[in-house]
NUTILUM-142458 format. One record per residue (C-alpha): residue number from 1; residue in one letter; x, y, z. Coordinates in pm, 1 decimal. Each point is the difference from the previous one (the first is absolute). Layout:
+-----+---------+----------+----------+----------+
| num | residuo |        x |        y |        z |
+-----+---------+----------+----------+----------+
| NUM |       a |        X |        Y |        Z |
...
+-----+---------+----------+----------+----------+
END
This chain:
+-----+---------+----------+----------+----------+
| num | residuo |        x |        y |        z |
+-----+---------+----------+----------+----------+
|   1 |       x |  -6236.3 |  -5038.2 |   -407.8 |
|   2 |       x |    261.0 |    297.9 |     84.2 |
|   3 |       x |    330.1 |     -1.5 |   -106.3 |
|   4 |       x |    214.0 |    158.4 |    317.9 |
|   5 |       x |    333.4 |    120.2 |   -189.9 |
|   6 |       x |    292.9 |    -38.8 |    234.6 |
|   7 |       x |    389.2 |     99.9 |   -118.0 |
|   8 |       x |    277.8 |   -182.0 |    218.7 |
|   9 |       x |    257.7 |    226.2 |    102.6 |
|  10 |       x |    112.9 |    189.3 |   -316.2 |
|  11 |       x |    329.4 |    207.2 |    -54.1 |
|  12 |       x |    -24.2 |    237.9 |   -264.0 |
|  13 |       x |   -219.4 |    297.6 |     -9.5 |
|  14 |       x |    -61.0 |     19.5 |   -352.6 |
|  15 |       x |   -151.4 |   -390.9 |     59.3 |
|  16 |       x |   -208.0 |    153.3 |    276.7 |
|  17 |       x |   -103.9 |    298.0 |   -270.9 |
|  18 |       x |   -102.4 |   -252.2 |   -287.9 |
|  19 |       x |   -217.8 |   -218.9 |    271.5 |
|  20 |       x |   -205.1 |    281.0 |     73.8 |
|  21 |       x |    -40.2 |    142.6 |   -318.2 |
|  22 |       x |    -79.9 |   -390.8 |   -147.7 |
|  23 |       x |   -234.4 |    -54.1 |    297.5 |
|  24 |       x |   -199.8 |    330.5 |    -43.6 |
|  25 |       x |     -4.2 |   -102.5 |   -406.5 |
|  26 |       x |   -183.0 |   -321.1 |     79.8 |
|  27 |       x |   -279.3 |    136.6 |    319.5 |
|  28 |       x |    226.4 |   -104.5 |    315.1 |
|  29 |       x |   -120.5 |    186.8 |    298.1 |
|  30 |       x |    288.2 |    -44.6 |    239.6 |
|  31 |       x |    356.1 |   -153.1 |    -11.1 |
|  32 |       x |    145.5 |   -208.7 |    247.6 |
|  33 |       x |    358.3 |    -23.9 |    100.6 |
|  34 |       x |    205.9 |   -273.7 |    212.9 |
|  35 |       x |    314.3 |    244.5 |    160.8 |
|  36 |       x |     90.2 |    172.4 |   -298.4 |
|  37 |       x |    361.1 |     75.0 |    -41.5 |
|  38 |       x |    -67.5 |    310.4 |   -266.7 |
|  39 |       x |   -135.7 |    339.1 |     99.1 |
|  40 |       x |   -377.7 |     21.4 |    -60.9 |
|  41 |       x |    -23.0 |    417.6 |     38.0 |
|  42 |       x |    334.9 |    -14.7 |   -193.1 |
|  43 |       x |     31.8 |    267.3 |   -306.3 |
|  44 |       x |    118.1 |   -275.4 |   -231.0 |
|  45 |       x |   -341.7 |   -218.7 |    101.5 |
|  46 |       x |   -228.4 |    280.0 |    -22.9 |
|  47 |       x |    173.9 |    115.2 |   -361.1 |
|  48 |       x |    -94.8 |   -369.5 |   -170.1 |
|  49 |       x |   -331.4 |      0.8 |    190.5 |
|  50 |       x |   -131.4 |    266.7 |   -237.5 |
|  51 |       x |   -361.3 |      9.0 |    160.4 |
|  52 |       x |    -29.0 |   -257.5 |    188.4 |
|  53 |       x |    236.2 |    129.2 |    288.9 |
|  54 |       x |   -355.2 |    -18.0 |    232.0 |
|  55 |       x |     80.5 |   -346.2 |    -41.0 |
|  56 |       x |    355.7 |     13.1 |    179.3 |
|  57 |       x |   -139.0 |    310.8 |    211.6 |
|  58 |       x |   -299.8 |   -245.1 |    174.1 |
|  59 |       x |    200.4 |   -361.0 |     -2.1 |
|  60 |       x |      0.8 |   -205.9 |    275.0 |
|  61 |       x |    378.3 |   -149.4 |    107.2 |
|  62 |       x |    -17.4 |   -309.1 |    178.9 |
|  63 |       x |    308.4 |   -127.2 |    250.7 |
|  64 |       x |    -21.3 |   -354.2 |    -92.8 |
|  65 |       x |   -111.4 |   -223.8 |   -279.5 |
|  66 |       x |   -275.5 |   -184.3 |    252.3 |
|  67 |       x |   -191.9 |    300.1 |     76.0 |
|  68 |       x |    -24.8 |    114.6 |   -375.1 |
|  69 |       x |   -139.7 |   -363.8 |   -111.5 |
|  70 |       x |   -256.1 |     -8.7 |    320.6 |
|  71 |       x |   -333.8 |    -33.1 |   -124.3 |
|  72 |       x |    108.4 |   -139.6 |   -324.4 |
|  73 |       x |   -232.5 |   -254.4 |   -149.6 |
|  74 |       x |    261.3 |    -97.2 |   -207.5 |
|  75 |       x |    302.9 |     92.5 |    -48.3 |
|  76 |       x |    206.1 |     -0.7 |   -303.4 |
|  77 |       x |    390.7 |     37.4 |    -71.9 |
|  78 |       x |    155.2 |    131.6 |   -295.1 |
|  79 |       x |    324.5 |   -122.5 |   -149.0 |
|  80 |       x |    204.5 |     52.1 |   -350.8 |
|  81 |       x |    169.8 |   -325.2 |     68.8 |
|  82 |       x |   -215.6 |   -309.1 |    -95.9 |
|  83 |       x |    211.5 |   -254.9 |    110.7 |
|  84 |       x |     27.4 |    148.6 |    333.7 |
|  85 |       x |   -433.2 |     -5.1 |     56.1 |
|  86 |       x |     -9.2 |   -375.7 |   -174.5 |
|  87 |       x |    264.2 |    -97.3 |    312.1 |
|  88 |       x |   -250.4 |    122.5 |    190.3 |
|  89 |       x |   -266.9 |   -156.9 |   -124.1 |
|  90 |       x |   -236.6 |    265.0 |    -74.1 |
|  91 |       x |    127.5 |    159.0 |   -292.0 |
|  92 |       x |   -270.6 |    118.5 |   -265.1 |
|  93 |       x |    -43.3 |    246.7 |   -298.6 |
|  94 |       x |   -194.6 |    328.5 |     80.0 |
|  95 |       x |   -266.1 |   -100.3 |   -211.4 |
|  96 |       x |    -13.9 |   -326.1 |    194.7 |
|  97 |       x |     31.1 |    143.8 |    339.3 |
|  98 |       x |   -296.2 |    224.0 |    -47.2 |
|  99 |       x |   -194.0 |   -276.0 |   -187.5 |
| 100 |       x |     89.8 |   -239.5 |    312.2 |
| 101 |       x |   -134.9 |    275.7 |    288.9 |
| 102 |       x |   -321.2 |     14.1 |   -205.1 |
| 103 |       x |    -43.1 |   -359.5 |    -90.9 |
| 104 |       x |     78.3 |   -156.2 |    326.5 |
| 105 |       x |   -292.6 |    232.3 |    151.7 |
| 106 |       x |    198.4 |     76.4 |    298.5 |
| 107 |       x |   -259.5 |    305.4 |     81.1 |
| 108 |       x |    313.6 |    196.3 |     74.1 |
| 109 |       x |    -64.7 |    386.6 |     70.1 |
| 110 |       x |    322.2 |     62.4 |    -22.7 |
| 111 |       x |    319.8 |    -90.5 |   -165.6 |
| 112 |       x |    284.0 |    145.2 |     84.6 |
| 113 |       x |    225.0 |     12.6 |   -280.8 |
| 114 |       x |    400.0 |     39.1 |     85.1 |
| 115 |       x |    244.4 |    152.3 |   -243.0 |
| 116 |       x |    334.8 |    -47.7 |    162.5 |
| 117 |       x |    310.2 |    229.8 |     24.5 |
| 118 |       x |    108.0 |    185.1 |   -314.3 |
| 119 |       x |    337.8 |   -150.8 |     64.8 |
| 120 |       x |      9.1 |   -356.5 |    141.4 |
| 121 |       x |   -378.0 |   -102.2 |    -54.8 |
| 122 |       x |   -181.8 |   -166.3 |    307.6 |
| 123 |       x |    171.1 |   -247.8 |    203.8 |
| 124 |       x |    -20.6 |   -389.5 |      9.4 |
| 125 |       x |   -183.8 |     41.8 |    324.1 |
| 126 |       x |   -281.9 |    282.3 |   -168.7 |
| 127 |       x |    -40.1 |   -174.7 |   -236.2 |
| 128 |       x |    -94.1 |   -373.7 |    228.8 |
| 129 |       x |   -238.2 |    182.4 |    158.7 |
| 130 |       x |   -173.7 |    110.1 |   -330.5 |
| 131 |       x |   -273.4 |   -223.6 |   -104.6 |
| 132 |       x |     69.4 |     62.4 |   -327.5 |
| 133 |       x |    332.3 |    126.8 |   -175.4 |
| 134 |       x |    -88.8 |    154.3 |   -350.2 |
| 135 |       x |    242.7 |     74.5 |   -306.3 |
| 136 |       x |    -33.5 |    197.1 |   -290.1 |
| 137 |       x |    106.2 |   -181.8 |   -301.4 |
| 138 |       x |    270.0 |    265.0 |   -144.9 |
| 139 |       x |    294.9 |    -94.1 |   -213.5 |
| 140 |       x |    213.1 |   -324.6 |    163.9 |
| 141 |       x |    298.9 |    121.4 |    -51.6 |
| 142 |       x |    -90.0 |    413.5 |    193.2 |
| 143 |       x |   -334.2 |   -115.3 |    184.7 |
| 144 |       x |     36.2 |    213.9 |    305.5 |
| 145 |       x |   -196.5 |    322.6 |    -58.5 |
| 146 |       x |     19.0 |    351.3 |    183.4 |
| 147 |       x |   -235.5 |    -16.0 |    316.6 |
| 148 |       x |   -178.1 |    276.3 |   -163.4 |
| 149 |       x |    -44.5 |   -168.2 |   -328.3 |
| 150 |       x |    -90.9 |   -307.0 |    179.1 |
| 151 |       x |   -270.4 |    130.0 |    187.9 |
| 152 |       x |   -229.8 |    155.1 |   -268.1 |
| 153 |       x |     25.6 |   -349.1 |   -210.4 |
| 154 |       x |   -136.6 |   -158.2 |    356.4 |
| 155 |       x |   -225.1 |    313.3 |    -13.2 |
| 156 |       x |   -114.1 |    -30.1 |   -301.5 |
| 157 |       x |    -94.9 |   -386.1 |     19.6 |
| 158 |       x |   -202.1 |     46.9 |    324.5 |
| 159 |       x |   -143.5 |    229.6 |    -85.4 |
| 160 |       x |   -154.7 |   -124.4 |   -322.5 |
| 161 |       x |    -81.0 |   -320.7 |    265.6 |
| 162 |       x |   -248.0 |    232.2 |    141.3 |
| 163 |       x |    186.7 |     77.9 |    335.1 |
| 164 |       x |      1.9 |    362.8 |    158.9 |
| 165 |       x |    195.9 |    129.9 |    234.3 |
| 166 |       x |     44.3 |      6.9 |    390.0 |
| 167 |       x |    -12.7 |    349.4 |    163.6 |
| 168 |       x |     62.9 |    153.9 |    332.4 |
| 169 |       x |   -408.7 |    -67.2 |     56.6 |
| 170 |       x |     66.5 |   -353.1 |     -4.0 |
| 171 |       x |    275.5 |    -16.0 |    296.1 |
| 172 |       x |   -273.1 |     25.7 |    283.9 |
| 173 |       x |   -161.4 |   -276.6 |   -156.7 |
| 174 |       x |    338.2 |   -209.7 |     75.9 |
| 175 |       x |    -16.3 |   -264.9 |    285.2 |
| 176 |       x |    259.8 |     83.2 |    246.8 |
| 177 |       x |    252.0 |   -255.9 |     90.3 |
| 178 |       x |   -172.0 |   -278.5 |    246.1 |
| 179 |       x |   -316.0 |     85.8 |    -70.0 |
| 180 |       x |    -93.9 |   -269.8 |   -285.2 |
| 181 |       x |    202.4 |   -265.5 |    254.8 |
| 182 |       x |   -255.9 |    116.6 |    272.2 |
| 183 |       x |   -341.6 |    -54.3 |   -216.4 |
| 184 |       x |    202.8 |   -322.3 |    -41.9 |
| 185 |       x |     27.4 |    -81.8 |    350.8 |
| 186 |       x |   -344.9 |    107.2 |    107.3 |
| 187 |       x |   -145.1 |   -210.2 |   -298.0 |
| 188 |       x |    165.3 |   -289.3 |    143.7 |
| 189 |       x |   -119.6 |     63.9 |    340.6 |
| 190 |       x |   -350.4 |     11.2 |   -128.4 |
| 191 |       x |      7.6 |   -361.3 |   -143.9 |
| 192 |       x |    130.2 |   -111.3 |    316.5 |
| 193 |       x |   -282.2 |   -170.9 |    129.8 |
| 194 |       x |   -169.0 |    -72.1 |   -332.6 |
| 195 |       x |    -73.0 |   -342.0 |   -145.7 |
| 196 |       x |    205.8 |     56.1 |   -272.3 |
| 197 |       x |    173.8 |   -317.8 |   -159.7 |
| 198 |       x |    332.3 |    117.5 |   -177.3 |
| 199 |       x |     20.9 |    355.2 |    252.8 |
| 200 |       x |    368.9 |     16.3 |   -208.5 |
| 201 |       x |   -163.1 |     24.9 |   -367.9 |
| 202 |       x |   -236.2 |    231.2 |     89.8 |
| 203 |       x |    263.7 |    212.4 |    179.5 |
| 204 |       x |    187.9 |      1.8 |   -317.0 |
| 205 |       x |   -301.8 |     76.3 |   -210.9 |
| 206 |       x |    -66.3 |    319.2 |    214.6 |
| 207 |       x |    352.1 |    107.1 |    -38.2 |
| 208 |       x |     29.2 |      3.3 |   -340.4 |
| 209 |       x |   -330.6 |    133.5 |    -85.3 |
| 210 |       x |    106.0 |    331.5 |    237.0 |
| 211 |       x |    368.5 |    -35.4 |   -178.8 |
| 212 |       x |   -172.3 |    -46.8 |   -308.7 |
| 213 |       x |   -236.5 |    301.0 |     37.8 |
| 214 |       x |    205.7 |    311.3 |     52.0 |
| 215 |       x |   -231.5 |     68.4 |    299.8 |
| 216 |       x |     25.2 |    332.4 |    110.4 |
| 217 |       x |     33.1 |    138.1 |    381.4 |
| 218 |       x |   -328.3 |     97.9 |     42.3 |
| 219 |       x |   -133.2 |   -340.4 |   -109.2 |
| 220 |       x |    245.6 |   -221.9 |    188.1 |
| 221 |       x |    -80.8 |    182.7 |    323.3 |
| 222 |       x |   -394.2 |     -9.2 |   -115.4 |
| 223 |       x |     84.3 |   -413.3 |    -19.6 |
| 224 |       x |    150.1 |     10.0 |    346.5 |
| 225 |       x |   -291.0 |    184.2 |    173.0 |
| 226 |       x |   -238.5 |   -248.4 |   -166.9 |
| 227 |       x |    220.5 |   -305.2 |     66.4 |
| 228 |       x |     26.1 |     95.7 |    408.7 |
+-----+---------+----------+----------+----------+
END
Protein backbone atom coordinates (compact mmCIF):
# COMPACT_ATOMS: atom_id res chain seq x y z
CA UNK A 1 0.00 0.00 0.00
CA UNK A 2 1.34 3.76 -0.67
CA UNK A 3 0.98 6.34 1.63
CA UNK A 4 0.13 9.68 -0.66
CA UNK A 5 1.18 12.60 1.90
CA UNK A 6 -1.09 15.56 1.35
CA UNK A 7 -0.72 19.06 3.63
CA UNK A 8 -4.05 21.23 3.67
CA UNK A 9 -3.38 24.70 3.10
CA UNK A 10 -0.54 25.69 5.51
CA UNK A 11 0.56 29.29 6.61
CA UNK A 12 3.90 29.44 7.82
CA UNK A 13 6.99 28.81 5.88
CA UNK A 14 9.07 27.47 8.47
CA UNK A 15 5.96 24.62 8.75
CA UNK A 16 6.39 24.19 5.01
CA UNK A 17 10.48 23.90 5.73
CA UNK A 18 10.11 21.18 8.59
CA UNK A 19 7.53 19.04 6.21
CA UNK A 20 10.02 18.68 3.70
CA UNK A 21 12.90 18.14 5.64
CA UNK A 22 10.63 15.38 7.94
CA UNK A 23 9.32 13.88 4.68
CA UNK A 24 12.79 13.47 2.98
CA UNK A 25 13.99 11.95 6.70
CA UNK A 26 11.43 9.18 6.42
CA UNK A 27 11.70 8.18 2.09
CA UNK A 28 8.66 10.49 0.83
CA UNK A 29 9.03 11.02 -2.83
CA UNK A 30 6.70 13.92 -3.42
CA UNK A 31 4.55 16.31 -1.25
CA UNK A 32 1.20 17.29 -1.91
CA UNK A 33 -0.45 20.54 -1.13
CA UNK A 34 -4.32 21.68 -1.01
CA UNK A 35 -3.95 25.86 -1.89
CA UNK A 36 -1.27 26.63 0.34
CA UNK A 37 -1.41 29.97 1.95
CA UNK A 38 2.66 30.05 2.74
CA UNK A 39 5.32 30.60 0.11
CA UNK A 40 6.81 27.28 -1.08
CA UNK A 41 10.12 28.99 -3.02
CA UNK A 42 10.07 31.32 0.07
CA UNK A 43 13.72 31.98 1.76
CA UNK A 44 12.30 31.21 5.18
CA UNK A 45 10.90 27.57 3.68
CA UNK A 46 13.92 26.75 1.87
CA UNK A 47 16.22 27.83 5.18
CA UNK A 48 14.28 24.98 7.53
CA UNK A 49 14.21 22.60 4.53
CA UNK A 50 17.95 22.02 4.97
CA UNK A 51 18.18 19.35 2.06
CA UNK A 52 15.19 18.46 1.32
CA UNK A 53 14.18 21.80 -0.53
CA UNK A 54 13.82 19.24 -3.91
CA UNK A 55 10.96 18.33 -1.96
CA UNK A 56 9.22 21.92 -1.97
CA UNK A 57 11.10 22.61 -5.45
CA UNK A 58 9.00 19.40 -7.28
CA UNK A 59 5.51 19.56 -5.09
CA UNK A 60 2.43 19.37 -6.61
CA UNK A 61 -0.34 22.27 -5.34
CA UNK A 62 -3.74 21.23 -5.77
CA UNK A 63 -6.86 23.99 -6.06
CA UNK A 64 -9.26 22.03 -4.09
CA UNK A 65 -9.41 19.38 -1.44
CA UNK A 66 -11.46 16.84 -4.04
CA UNK A 67 -8.85 16.68 -6.58
CA UNK A 68 -5.97 16.01 -4.00
CA UNK A 69 -8.03 12.94 -2.35
CA UNK A 70 -9.03 11.51 -6.07
CA UNK A 71 -7.79 8.16 -6.34
CA UNK A 72 -7.61 7.66 -2.69
CA UNK A 73 -8.34 4.17 -1.52
CA UNK A 74 -8.79 5.47 1.67
CA UNK A 75 -8.60 8.37 3.03
CA UNK A 76 -7.63 9.37 6.42
CA UNK A 77 -8.01 12.72 8.55
CA UNK A 78 -5.86 13.88 11.18
CA UNK A 79 -6.99 15.77 14.24
CA UNK A 80 -5.35 16.87 17.83
CA UNK A 81 -8.82 17.10 19.17
CA UNK A 82 -10.32 13.65 20.17
CA UNK A 83 -13.53 14.66 21.09
CA UNK A 84 -14.05 16.39 17.90
CA UNK A 85 -13.22 12.77 15.60
CA UNK A 86 -15.42 10.61 18.38
CA UNK A 87 -18.49 13.27 17.28
CA UNK A 88 -17.76 12.12 14.19
CA UNK A 89 -17.72 8.82 14.64
CA UNK A 90 -14.54 7.74 13.28
CA UNK A 91 -12.11 8.78 15.66
CA UNK A 92 -9.09 6.28 16.27
CA UNK A 93 -5.44 6.22 17.65
CA UNK A 94 -2.62 6.17 14.96
CA UNK A 95 -1.68 2.89 15.94
CA UNK A 96 -5.30 1.85 15.46
CA UNK A 97 -5.90 3.61 12.26
CA UNK A 98 -3.03 1.91 10.57
CA UNK A 99 -3.85 -1.45 12.29
CA UNK A 100 -7.62 -0.91 10.97
CA UNK A 101 -6.44 -0.14 7.00
CA UNK A 102 -4.44 -3.38 7.27
CA UNK A 103 -6.83 -5.55 9.14
CA UNK A 104 -9.96 -4.71 7.35
CA UNK A 105 -8.03 -5.85 3.99
CA UNK A 106 -9.42 -3.04 2.10
CA UNK A 107 -6.62 -3.75 -0.80
CA UNK A 108 -6.20 0.00 -0.78
CA UNK A 109 -3.20 1.30 -3.05
CA UNK A 110 -3.43 4.30 -1.71
CA UNK A 111 -4.20 6.24 1.36
CA UNK A 112 -4.18 9.54 1.34
CA UNK A 113 -3.27 10.83 4.58
CA UNK A 114 -4.44 14.67 5.45
CA UNK A 115 -2.62 16.82 7.95
CA UNK A 116 -4.71 19.92 8.21
CA UNK A 117 -3.77 23.66 8.49
CA UNK A 118 -0.96 24.59 10.88
CA UNK A 119 -3.42 27.02 12.34
CA UNK A 120 -7.09 25.92 12.51
CA UNK A 121 -6.65 22.07 11.72
CA UNK A 122 -9.08 20.56 9.00
CA UNK A 123 -12.60 21.48 8.95
CA UNK A 124 -15.80 19.64 10.20
CA UNK A 125 -16.59 19.06 6.58
CA UNK A 126 -12.67 17.42 5.74
CA UNK A 127 -12.82 15.71 8.16
CA UNK A 128 -16.79 13.86 7.23
CA UNK A 129 -15.45 13.00 4.23
CA UNK A 130 -12.42 11.13 5.82
CA UNK A 131 -13.02 7.53 6.33
CA UNK A 132 -11.05 7.57 9.11
CA UNK A 133 -10.01 10.54 11.52
CA UNK A 134 -6.75 9.55 13.48
CA UNK A 135 -5.25 11.19 16.78
CA UNK A 136 -2.09 11.01 18.32
CA UNK A 137 -2.36 10.37 21.93
CA UNK A 138 -0.17 13.48 23.32
CA UNK A 139 -0.66 15.08 26.69
CA UNK A 140 -4.72 15.93 27.42
CA UNK A 141 -4.26 18.90 28.69
CA UNK A 142 -1.58 20.41 25.20
CA UNK A 143 -2.57 17.50 22.66
CA UNK A 144 -2.43 19.52 19.51
CA UNK A 145 1.05 19.07 17.98
CA UNK A 146 2.97 21.23 15.26
CA UNK A 147 1.88 19.94 11.69
CA UNK A 148 5.45 19.18 11.28
CA UNK A 149 5.83 17.23 14.42
CA UNK A 150 2.64 15.57 13.66
CA UNK A 151 3.49 14.27 10.48
CA UNK A 152 6.73 12.28 11.15
CA UNK A 153 4.83 10.45 14.27
CA UNK A 154 2.11 9.49 11.32
CA UNK A 155 5.36 8.87 9.32
CA UNK A 156 6.92 6.98 11.44
CA UNK A 157 3.89 4.54 12.28
CA UNK A 158 3.19 3.83 8.56
CA UNK A 159 5.90 3.36 7.81
CA UNK A 160 6.89 0.66 10.27
CA UNK A 161 3.14 -0.75 8.90
CA UNK A 162 5.01 -1.52 5.82
CA UNK A 163 3.48 1.28 3.56
CA UNK A 164 5.67 3.28 0.94
CA UNK A 165 5.04 6.14 -0.64
CA UNK A 166 3.03 7.54 -3.70
CA UNK A 167 5.13 9.37 -6.38
CA UNK A 168 4.56 11.43 -9.42
CA UNK A 169 4.81 7.75 -11.39
CA UNK A 170 1.75 6.78 -9.79
CA UNK A 171 -0.60 9.85 -11.00
CA UNK A 172 -1.08 8.33 -14.61
CA UNK A 173 -2.15 5.33 -13.00
CA UNK A 174 -5.15 7.54 -11.42
CA UNK A 175 -8.72 6.98 -12.88
CA UNK A 176 -9.96 10.21 -14.12
CA UNK A 177 -13.19 11.51 -12.86
CA UNK A 178 -16.26 9.44 -14.61
CA UNK A 179 -14.36 6.91 -15.70
CA UNK A 180 -14.91 4.20 -12.76
CA UNK A 181 -18.91 5.44 -13.03
CA UNK A 182 -18.63 4.43 -16.81
CA UNK A 183 -17.08 0.69 -16.28
CA UNK A 184 -20.07 0.94 -13.89
CA UNK A 185 -22.57 1.72 -16.38
CA UNK A 186 -21.31 -0.52 -19.13
CA UNK A 187 -21.16 -3.45 -16.52
CA UNK A 188 -24.70 -2.91 -15.95
CA UNK A 189 -25.56 -2.80 -19.51
CA UNK A 190 -23.90 -6.10 -19.99
CA UNK A 191 -26.17 -7.97 -17.45
CA UNK A 192 -29.02 -6.52 -19.11
CA UNK A 193 -30.33 -9.37 -20.76
CA UNK A 194 -28.81 -11.99 -18.47
CA UNK A 195 -30.70 -14.48 -16.33
CA UNK A 196 -29.43 -13.16 -13.40
CA UNK A 197 -31.71 -13.44 -10.18
CA UNK A 198 -30.74 -10.51 -7.72
CA UNK A 199 -29.13 -8.14 -11.02
CA UNK A 200 -28.94 -5.42 -7.78
CA UNK A 201 -26.46 -7.66 -5.52
CA UNK A 202 -24.37 -8.47 -8.11
CA UNK A 203 -24.22 -4.81 -9.24
CA UNK A 204 -23.12 -3.99 -5.82
CA UNK A 205 -20.63 -6.80 -5.65
CA UNK A 206 -18.90 -5.44 -8.87
CA UNK A 207 -18.76 -2.03 -7.44
CA UNK A 208 -17.11 -2.64 -4.51
CA UNK A 209 -14.71 -5.13 -5.70
CA UNK A 210 -13.44 -2.17 -8.42
CA UNK A 211 -13.82 0.40 -5.23
CA UNK A 212 -12.20 -2.08 -3.25
CA UNK A 213 -9.28 -2.72 -5.67
CA UNK A 214 -7.52 0.54 -6.35
CA UNK A 215 -7.84 -0.39 -10.07
CA UNK A 216 -5.72 1.55 -12.09
CA UNK A 217 -6.58 3.41 -15.60
CA UNK A 218 -5.11 1.10 -17.71
CA UNK A 219 -7.02 -1.80 -16.14
CA UNK A 220 -10.44 -0.16 -15.84
CA UNK A 221 -10.34 0.76 -19.52
CA UNK A 222 -8.79 -2.98 -20.22
CA UNK A 223 -12.32 -4.10 -18.19
CA UNK A 224 -14.37 -1.87 -20.45
CA UNK A 225 -12.94 -3.14 -23.80
CA UNK A 226 -13.52 -6.71 -22.53
CA UNK A 227 -16.95 -5.96 -21.03
CA UNK A 228 -18.28 -4.28 -24.65
Amino acid sequence: MMLKVIIVSPKYQANLGYIARVSKNFGVKRVYFVRPRANLSGKKAHMYAKHAQELLANAKVYDGFEEAVRGCDVIVGTTGLWLRGMKLGRACSLEDAVTRIKERKMRARTVGLLIGRDDTGLTREELERCDIVASIAANREYPVLNVSHALAIFLYEFTKGGFSFYSAEREHETPLEGEREMLFSVFEESIKEKRIRNKTMVKRAFSKAVKDSGITRQEIHALITALK
